[in-house]
VEXDREN-2710 file (C-alpha; in Angstrom, 1 decimal):
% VEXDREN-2710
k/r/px/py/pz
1/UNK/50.9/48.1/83.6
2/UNK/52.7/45.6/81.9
3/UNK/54.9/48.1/79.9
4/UNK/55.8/49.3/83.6
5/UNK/56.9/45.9/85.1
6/UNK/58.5/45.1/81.9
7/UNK/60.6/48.6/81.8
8/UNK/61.1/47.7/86.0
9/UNK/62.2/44.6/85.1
10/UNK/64.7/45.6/82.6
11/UNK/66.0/48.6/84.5
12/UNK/66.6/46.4/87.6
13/UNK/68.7/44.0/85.8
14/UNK/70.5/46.6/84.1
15/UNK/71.5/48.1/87.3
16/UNK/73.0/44.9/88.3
17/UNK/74.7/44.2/85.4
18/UNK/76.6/47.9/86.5
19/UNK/77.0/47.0/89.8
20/UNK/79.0/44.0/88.4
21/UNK/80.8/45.3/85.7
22/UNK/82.3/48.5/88.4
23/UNK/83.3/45.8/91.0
24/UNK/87.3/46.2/90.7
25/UNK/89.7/43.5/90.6
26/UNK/91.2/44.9/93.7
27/UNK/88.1/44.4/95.3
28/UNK/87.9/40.4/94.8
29/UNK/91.5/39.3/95.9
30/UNK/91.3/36.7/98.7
31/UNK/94.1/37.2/101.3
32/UNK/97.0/34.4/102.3
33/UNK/100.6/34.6/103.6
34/UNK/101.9/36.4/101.0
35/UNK/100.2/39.3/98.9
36/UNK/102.1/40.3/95.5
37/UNK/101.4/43.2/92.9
38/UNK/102.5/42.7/89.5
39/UNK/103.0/45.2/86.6
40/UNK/103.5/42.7/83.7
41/UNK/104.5/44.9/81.3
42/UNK/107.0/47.1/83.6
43/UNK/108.5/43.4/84.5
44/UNK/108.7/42.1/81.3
45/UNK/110.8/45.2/80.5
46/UNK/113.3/44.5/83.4
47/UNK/113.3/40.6/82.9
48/UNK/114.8/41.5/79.0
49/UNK/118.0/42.2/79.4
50/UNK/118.5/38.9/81.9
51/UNK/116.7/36.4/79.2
52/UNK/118.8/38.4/76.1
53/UNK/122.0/38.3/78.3
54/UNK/121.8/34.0/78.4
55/UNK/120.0/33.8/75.2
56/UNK/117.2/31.7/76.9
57/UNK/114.6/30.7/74.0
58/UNK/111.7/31.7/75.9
59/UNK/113.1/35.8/75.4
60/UNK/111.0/36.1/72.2
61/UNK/107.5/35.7/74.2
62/UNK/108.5/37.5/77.3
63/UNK/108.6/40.8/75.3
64/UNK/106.3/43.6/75.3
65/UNK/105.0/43.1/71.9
66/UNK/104.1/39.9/72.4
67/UNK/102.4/40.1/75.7
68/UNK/100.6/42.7/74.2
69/UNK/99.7/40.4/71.0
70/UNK/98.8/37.4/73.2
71/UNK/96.8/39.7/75.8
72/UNK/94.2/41.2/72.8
73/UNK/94.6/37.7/71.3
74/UNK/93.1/36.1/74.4
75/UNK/90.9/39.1/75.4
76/UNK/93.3/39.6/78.9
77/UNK/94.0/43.2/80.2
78/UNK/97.8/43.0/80.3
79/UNK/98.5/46.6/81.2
80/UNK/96.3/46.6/84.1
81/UNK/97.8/45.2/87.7
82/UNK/97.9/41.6/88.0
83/UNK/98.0/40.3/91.7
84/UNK/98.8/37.4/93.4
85/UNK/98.1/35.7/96.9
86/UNK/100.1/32.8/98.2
87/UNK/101.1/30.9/101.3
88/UNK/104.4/30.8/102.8
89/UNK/105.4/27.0/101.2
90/UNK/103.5/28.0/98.0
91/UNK/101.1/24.7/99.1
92/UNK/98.4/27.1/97.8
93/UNK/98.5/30.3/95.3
94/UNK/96.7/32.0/92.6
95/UNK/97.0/35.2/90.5
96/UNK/93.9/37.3/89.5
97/UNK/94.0/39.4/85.9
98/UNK/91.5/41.8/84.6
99/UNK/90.2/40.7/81.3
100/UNK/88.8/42.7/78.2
101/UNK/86.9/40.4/76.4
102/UNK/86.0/36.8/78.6
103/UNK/84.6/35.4/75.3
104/UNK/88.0/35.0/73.6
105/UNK/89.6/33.0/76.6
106/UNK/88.4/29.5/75.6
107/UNK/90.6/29.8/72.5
108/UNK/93.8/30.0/75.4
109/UNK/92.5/26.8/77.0
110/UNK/92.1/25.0/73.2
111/UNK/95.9/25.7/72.5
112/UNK/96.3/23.0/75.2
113/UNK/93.7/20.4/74.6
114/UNK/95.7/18.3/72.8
115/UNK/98.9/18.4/74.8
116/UNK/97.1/18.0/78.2
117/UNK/93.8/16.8/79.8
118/UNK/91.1/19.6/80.7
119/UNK/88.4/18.7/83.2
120/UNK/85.6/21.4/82.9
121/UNK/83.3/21.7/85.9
122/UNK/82.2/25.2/84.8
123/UNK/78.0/26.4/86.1
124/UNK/75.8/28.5/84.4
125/UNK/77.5/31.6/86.1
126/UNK/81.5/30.5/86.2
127/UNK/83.9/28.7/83.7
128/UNK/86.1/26.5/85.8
129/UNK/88.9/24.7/83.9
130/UNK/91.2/22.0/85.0
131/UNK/94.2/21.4/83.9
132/UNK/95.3/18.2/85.1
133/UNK/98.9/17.5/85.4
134/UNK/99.5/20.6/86.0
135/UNK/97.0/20.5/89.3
136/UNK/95.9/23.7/87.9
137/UNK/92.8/25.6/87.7
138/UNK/91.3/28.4/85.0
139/UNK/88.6/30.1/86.3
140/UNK/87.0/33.5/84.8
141/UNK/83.6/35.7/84.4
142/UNK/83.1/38.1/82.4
143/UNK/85.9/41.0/83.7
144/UNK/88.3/38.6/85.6
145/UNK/90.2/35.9/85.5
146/UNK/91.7/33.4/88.2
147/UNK/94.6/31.0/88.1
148/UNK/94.7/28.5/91.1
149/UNK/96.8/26.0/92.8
150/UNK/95.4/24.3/95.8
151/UNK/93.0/22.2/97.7
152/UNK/90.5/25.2/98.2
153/UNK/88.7/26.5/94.9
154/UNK/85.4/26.6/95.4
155/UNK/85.8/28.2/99.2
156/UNK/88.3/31.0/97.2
157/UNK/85.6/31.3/94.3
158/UNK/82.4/32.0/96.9
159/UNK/84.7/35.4/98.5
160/UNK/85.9/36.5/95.1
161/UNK/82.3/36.1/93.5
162/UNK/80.0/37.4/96.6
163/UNK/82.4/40.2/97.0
164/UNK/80.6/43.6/97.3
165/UNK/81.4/47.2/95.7
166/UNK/84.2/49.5/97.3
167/UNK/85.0/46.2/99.5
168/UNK/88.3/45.4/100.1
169/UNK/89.9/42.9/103.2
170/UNK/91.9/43.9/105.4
171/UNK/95.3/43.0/104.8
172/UNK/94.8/44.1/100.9
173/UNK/93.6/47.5/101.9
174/UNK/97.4/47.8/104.2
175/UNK/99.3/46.8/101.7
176/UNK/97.8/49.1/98.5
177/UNK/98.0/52.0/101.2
178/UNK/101.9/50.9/102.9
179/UNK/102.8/50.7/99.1
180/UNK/101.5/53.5/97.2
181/UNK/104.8/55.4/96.8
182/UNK/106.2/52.3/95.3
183/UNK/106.3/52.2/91.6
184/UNK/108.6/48.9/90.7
185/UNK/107.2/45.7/88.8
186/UNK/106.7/43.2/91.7
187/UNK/105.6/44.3/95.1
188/UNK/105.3/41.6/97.8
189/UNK/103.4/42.2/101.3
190/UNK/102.9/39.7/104.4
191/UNK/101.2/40.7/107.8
192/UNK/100.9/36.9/108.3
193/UNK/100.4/35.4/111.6
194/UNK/104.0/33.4/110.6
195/UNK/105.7/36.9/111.2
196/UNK/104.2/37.7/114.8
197/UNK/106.1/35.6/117.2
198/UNK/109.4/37.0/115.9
199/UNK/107.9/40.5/116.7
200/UNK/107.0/41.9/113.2
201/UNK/103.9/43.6/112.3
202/UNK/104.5/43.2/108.5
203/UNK/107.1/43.7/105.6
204/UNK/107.0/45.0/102.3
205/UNK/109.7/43.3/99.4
206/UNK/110.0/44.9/96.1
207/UNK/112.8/44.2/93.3
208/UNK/115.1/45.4/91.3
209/UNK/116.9/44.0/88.5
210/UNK/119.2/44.2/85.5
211/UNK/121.1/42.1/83.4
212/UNK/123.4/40.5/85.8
213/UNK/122.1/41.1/89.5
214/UNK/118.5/40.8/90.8
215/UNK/117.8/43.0/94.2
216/UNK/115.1/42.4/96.7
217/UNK/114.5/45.2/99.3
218/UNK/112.7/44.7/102.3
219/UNK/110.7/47.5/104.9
220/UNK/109.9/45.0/108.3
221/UNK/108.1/46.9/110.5
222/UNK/108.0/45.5/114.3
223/UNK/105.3/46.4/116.8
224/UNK/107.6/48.3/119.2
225/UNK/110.8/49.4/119.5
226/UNK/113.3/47.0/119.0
227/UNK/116.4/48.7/120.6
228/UNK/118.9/47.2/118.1
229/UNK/121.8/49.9/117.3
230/UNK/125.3/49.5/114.6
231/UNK/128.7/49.2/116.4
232/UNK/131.5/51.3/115.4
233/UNK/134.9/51.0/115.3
234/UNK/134.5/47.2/115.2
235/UNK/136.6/44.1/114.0
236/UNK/136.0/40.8/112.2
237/UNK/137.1/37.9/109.8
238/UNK/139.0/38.8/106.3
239/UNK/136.2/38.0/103.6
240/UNK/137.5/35.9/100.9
241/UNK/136.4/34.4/97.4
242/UNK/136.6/30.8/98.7
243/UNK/134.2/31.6/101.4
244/UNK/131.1/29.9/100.6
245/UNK/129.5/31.2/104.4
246/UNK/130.0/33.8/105.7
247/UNK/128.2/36.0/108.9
248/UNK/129.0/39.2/110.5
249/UNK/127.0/41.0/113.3
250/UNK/128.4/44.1/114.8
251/UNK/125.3/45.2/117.1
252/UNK/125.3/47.0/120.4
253/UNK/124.5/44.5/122.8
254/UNK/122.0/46.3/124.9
255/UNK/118.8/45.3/122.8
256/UNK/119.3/42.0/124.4
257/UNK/117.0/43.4/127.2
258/UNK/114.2/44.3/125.1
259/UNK/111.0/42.7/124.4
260/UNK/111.3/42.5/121.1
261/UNK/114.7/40.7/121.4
262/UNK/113.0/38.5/124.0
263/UNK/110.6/37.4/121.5
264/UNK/113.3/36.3/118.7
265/UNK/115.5/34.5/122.1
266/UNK/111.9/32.3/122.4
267/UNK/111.6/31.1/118.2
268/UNK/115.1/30.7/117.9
269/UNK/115.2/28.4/121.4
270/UNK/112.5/26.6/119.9
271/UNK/115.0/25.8/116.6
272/UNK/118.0/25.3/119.3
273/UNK/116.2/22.5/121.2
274/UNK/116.2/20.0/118.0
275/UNK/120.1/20.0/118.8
276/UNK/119.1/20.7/122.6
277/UNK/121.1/24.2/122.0
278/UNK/121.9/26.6/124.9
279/UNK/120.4/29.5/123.3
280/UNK/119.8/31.3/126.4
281/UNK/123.1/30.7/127.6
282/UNK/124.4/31.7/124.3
283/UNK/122.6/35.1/124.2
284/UNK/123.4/36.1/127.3
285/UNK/126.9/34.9/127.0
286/UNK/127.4/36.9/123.3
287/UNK/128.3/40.8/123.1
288/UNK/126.7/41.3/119.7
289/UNK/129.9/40.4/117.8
290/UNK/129.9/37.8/115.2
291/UNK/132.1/36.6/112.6
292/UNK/131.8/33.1/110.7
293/UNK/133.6/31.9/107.6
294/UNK/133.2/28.6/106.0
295/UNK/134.8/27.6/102.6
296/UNK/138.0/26.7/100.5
297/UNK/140.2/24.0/102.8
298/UNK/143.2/25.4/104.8
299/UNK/146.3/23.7/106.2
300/UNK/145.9/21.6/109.3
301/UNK/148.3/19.5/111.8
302/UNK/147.0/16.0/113.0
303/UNK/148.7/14.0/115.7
304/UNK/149.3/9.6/114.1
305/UNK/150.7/7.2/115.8
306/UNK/153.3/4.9/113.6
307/UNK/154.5/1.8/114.5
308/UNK/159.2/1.8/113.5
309/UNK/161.4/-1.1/114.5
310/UNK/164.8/-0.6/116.0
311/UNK/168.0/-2.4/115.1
312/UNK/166.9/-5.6/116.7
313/UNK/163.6/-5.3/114.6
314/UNK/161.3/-4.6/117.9
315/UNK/158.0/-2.4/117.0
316/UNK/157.3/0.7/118.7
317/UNK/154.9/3.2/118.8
318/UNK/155.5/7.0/117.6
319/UNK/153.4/9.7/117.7
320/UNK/154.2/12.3/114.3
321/UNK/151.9/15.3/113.2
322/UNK/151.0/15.4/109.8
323/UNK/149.7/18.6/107.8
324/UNK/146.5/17.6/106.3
325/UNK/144.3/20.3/103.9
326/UNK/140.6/20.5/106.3
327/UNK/137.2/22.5/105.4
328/UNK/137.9/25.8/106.3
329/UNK/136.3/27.2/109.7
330/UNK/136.7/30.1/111.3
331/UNK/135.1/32.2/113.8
332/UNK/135.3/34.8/116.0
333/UNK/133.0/35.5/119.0
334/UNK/132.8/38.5/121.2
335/UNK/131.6/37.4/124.6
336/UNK/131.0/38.8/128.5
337/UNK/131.8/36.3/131.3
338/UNK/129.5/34.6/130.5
339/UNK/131.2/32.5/128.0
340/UNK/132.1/29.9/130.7
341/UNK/128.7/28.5/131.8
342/UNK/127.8/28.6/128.1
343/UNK/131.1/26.5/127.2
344/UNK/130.4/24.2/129.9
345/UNK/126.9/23.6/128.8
346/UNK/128.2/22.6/125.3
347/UNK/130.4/19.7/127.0
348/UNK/127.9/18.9/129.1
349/UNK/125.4/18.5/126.2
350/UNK/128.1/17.0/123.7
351/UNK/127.8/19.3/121.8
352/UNK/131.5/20.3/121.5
353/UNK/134.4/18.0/123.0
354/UNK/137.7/17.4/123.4
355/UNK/139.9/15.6/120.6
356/UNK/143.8/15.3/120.1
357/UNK/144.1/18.7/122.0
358/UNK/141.7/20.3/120.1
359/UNK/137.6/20.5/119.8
360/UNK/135.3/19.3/117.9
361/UNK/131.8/21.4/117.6
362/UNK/129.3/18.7/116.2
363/UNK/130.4/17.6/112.4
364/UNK/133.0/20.3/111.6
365/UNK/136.8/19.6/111.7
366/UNK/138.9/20.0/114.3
367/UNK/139.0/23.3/115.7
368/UNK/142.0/25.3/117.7
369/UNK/140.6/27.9/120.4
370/UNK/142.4/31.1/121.4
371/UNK/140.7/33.4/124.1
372/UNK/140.7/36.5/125.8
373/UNK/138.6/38.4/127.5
374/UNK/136.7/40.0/125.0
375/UNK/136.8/37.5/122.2
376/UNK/137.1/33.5/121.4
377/UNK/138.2/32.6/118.1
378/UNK/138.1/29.0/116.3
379/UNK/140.0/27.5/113.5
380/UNK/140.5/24.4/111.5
381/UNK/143.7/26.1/110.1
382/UNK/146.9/26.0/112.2
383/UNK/146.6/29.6/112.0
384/UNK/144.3/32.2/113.1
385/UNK/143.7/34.8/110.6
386/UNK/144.1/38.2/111.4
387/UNK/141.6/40.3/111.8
388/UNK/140.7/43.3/110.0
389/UNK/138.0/46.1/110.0
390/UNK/134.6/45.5/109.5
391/UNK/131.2/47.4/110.7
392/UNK/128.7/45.7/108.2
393/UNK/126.0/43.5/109.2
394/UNK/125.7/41.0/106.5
395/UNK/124.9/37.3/105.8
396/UNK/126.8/35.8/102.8
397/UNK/125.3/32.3/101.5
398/UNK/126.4/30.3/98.8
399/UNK/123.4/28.8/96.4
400/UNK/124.4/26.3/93.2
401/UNK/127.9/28.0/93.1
402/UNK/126.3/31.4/93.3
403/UNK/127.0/33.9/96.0
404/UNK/124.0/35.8/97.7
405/UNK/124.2/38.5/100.4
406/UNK/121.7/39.7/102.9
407/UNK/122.4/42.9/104.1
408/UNK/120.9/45.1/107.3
409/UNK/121.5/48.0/105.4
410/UNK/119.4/50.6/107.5
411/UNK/116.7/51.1/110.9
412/UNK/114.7/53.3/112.8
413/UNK/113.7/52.6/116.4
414/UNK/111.0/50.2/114.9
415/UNK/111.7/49.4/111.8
416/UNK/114.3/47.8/109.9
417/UNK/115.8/47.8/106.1
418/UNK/117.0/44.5/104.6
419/UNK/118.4/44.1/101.0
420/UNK/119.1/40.5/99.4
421/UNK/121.4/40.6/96.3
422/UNK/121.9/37.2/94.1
423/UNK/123.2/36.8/90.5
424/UNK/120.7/36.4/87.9
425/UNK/122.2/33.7/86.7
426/UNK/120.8/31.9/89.9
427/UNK/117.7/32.3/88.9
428/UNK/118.5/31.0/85.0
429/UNK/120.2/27.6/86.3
430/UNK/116.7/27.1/88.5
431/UNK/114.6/27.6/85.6
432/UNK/116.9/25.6/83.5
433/UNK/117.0/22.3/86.2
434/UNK/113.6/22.3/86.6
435/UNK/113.2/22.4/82.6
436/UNK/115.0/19.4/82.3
437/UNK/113.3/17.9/85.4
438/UNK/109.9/18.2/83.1
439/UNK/111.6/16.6/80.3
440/UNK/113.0/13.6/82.3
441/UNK/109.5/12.9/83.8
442/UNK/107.9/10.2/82.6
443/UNK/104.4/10.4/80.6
444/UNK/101.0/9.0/82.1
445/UNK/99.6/6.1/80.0
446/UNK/96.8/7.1/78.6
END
């Protein structure tokens, strides 16, 4: 009898020690804003070229061989999927990695012992590690391992330790099945609450890089149709180096009437009303033809007033124009009728007024109007440029000196394809200012 409870005994526990040992990683994520799959080795392959290209020091640990090294050196599965889950303003985030060998972590966390203070609060069933000025946590078992940033560790440990076998939550299981045709380094998925009042059900980023030009491509899927349709055959602003902003929108303006339009009218009314905006006015006024430039400075005329004496030495007044260089503006705006109510609600609100025979729209220079029926151009040059053709519907943004474009490349009726293209080097001078940042901060007495 005591043979048989003994060989019970053992053969429950070792059934629990399998149940354990075949939960999947995939099965203990904890779902935020934003849920990321990474493929360390397939990005460290893809980051070489850009850390080779500006000879940045840190090229010799990123490599292949040396993740590899470092992974059996630490006992860390770096072949196998890493993921991450964050919140929109990154005020919380962590990223979950399958481990090999649990036992050979610690000697990881005694490379930093003597360069930074670790707090362990670890149990009999979970090493948790803090790392103090870096308001990081290292938490692991015996097949995973959890990096954390946040105000909420021990509610994230209970759901990844009490998780159950061929579990997965809800939002996790969307993404691994919306992205299983996917194959690039970093996926990124979101079905967060954040997205539903501007009528999306979710979006799917992923990247592409090489040495000089980083890509992210985006899949946002609405939850109905959302009616919006390219123009042909349309005009706009010249696009040149100088310009630092740039927008152009060449959409058929009948998706005005539908609800998912009506939902994007209500968030950006909300953002109007700091400025107390006519958005309404503005929408209904607008055709779906936009084109904005903002950069370089271009030639101006303002009006003075001089004070000359005559022969008998008596002061009068003159008025002169002068050309003065200004910021350049320019921008051209298809409209309906309804362009006078919405003008007349700018005076009314101050938002634009008159000035030397010109108008002034908030902050930006003085701007000269030209109208007709389907269009109103501005511009702070005494000219207005002329226009050319141009169908795309892109966003052009200037970061640190580096340009960045945000295309609507593609749709269906309820879906739509963005792409965002930046320099690399964009990137390197981020990494690089907050580098020097950390160096510049001063050290905690101890």
């Amino acid at each position: 009898m005591i043979a048989a409870v003994l060989a019970a005994v053992l053969l429950f526990k070792s059934k629990l020690l399998r149940n354990e040992v075949s939960i999947r990683l995939q099965e203990r994520l904890p779902v935020s804003d934003v849920l990321i799959r990474l493929k360390i080795m397939d990005l460290s392959k893809e980051l070489s070229p850009i850390l080779y290209k500006y000879k940045l020091p840190i090229r010799e640990f990123a490599s292949s061989d040396f993740l590899l090294s470092q992974g059996k050196l630490y006992g860390i599965n770096i072949q196998q999927e890493a993921y991450m889950f964050s919140k929109m303003d990154m005020s919380e985030w962590g990223i979950m990695v399958a481990l090999n060998d649990s036992s050979k972590v610690i000697n990881f966390v005694d490379r930093f012992r003597k360069s930074t203070q670790i707090l362990d609060s670890s149990t009999s069933d979970v090493r948790v590690l803090h790392f103090a000025e870096q308001e990081i946590a290292l938490c692991y078992e015996k097949n995973y391992a959890l990096i954390y940033y946040g105000k909420d560790l021990a509610k994230r440990l209970r759901r990844i330790r009490s998780v159950q076998k061929n579990h997965k939550d809800q939002a996790w299981k969307h993404f691994f099945q919306r992205s299983k045709d996917i194959t690039d380094p970093i996926i990124a998925y979101s079905e967060s609450a954040l997205l539903q009042p501007w009528g999306m059900q979710y979006a799917v980023v992923r990247s592409e890089n090489d040495s000089t030009h980083i890509r992210l491509s985006g899949f946002l899927k609405t939850f109905e149709p959302h009616g919006i349709r390219f123009r042909k055959g349309t005009k706009g602003l010249p696009l040149n180096a100088s310009d630092t902003k740039a927008v152009e929108l060449h959409l058929d303006s009948t998706f005005k009437q539908q609800a998912f339009a009506l939902k994007i009218t209500s968030e950006l009314h909300k953002l109007g009303k700091k400025i107390g905006f006519p958005t309404n006015l503005f929408l209904s006024a607008w055709d779906g033809n936009l084109s904005f430039r903002e950069g370089g400075r271009v030639s101006s005329t303002e009006k003075i007033i001089v004070t000359e004496f005559d022969e008998n030495f008596n002061p009068t007044e003159v008025v002169r124009l002068q050309k003065i260089m200004v910021p350049g503006y320019s921008i051209l705006l298809g409209v309906n009728p309804g362009i006078k109510q919405f003008i007349q609600a700018l005076y009314a609100k101050g938002i634009l007024r008159n000035e030397e025979q010109k108008l002034r729209f908030l902050y930006a220079p003085l701007l000269s109007m030209k109208a007709d029926k389907q269009h109103y151009r501005f511009s702070s040059s005494s000219h207005f440029p002329k226009l050319v053709s141009s169908e795309e519907n892109y966003v052009r943004w200037t970061l640190n000196e580096e340009p960045c474009f945000i295309r609507l490349s593609d749709y269906g009726s309820d879906f739509f394809n963005l792409t965002f293209d930046m320099p690399s080097k964009l990137l390197i001078k981020e990494w690089q200012k907050k580098k020097r940042k950390k160096k510049l901060k001063p050290t905690k007495p101890q």
